[in-house]
N, C-alpha and C positions, 0 to 999 in steps of 0.2 A: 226409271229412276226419277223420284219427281223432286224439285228443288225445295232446298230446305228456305224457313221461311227467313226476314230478317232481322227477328231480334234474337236470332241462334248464332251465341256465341261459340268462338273455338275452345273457348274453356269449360265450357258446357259438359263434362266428361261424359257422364250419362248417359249422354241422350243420342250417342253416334257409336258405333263400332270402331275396332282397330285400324282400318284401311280411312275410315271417315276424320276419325281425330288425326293419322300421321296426315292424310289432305290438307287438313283446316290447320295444321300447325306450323307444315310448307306452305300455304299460300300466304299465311301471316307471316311469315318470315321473307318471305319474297315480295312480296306488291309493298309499294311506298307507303309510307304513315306520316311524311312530313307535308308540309305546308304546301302545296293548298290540297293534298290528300286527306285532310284531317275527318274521317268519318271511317266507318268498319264496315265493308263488305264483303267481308272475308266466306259468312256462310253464303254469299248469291255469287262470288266464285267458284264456291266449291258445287253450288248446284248446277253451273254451267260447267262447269268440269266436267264434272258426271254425266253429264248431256253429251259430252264426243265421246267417253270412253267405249261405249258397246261401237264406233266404227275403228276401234282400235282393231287389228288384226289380233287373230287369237293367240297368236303365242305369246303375243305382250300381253291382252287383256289377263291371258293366263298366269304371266310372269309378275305385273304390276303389284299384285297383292303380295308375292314372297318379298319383291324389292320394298315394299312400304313395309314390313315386318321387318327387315334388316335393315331399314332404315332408323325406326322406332327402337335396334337391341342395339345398335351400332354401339352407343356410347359405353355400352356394359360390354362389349364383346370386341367392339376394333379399339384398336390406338386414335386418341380425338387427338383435333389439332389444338394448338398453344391457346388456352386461356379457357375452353371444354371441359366443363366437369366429368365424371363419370357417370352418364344419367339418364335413363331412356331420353327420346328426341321429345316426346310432346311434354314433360316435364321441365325441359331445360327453355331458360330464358329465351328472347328473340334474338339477340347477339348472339349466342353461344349456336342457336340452330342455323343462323344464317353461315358462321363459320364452316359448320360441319356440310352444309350444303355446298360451300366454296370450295371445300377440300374432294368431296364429289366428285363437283363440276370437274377440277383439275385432276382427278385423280384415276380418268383414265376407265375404258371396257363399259361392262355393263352398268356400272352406278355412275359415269360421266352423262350414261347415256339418258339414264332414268330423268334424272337432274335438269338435264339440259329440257326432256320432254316436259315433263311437270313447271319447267320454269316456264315456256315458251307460250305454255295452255294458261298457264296463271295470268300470268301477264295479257295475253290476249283478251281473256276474258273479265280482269281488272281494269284496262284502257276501253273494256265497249258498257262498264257498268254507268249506269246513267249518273250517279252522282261524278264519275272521273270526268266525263265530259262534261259535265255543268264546269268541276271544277280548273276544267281546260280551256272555258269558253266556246266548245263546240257544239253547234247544234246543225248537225245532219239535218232534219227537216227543213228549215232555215236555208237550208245551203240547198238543198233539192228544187225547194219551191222557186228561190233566184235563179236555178239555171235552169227548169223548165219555161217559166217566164222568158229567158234571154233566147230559148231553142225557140218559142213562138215567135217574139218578134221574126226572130230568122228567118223563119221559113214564109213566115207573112210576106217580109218585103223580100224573100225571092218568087214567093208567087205574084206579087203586083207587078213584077217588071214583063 
């Protein structure tokens, strides 16, 4: 599954399948958008997503794509929560699918379950995109290079003694 590139947006209908667009319309509804997130990663999530799913075990790998199909009919087929249109999921606003993503989460079984994984992979893979850490101040190299350095002296001045 090779990652998509990144000036592929999630609105991009086109240009993704049904299991790609319900992806790209949860991960925009889940990773932050406000300040100092301010930039769209949303297709180099969704390419790292797709990077663990084949060590998914197969009854999920199998199961994930009916759950992202009844995720995407939910709004035309379950009861949505307060302020929800009636609307497939990758049509409906970013407030409106985050709702429906919340009512999920709480709502218990196999779509608590969904919810929780897809949130869990989003987000991990949202907090290791290189611009969140620019925008977090972290730079992992930085931070490896000083503690190798601090491991050398170490071991220096315990071989001198």
């Amino acid at each position: 599954m090779a990652a998509y590139s990144p000036g592929v947006s999630w609105r991009d209908r086109r240009n993704h399948g049904l299991n790609d667009r319900v992806l790209l319309a949860v991960i925009d509804a889940l990773c932050p958008h406000e300040e100092p997130f301010d930039f769209d990663a949303t297709s180099d999530v969704l390419g790292e997503l797709k990077s663990f799913l084949p060590f998914l075990p197969g009854a999920l790998r199998l199961g994930l794509p009916a759950g992202l199909a009844l995720l995407e009919f939910s709004g035309l087929l379950l009861p949505q929560p307060r302020g929800s249109g009636r609307q497939r999921f990758t049509r409906a606003d970013r407030d409106s699918r985050r709702r429906t993503l919340e009512a999920w989460l709480h709502g218990g079984g196999i779509r608590e379950a969904m919810v929780a994984g897809l949130k869990a992979l989003s987000l991990l893979c949202f907090y290791q995109h290189p611009s969140a850490q620019a925008s977090l101040g972290i730079d992992w190299q930085a931070r490896a290079d000083k503690l190798t350095l601090e491991r050398a002296r170490l071991l220096a001045a315990v071989a001198s003694q």
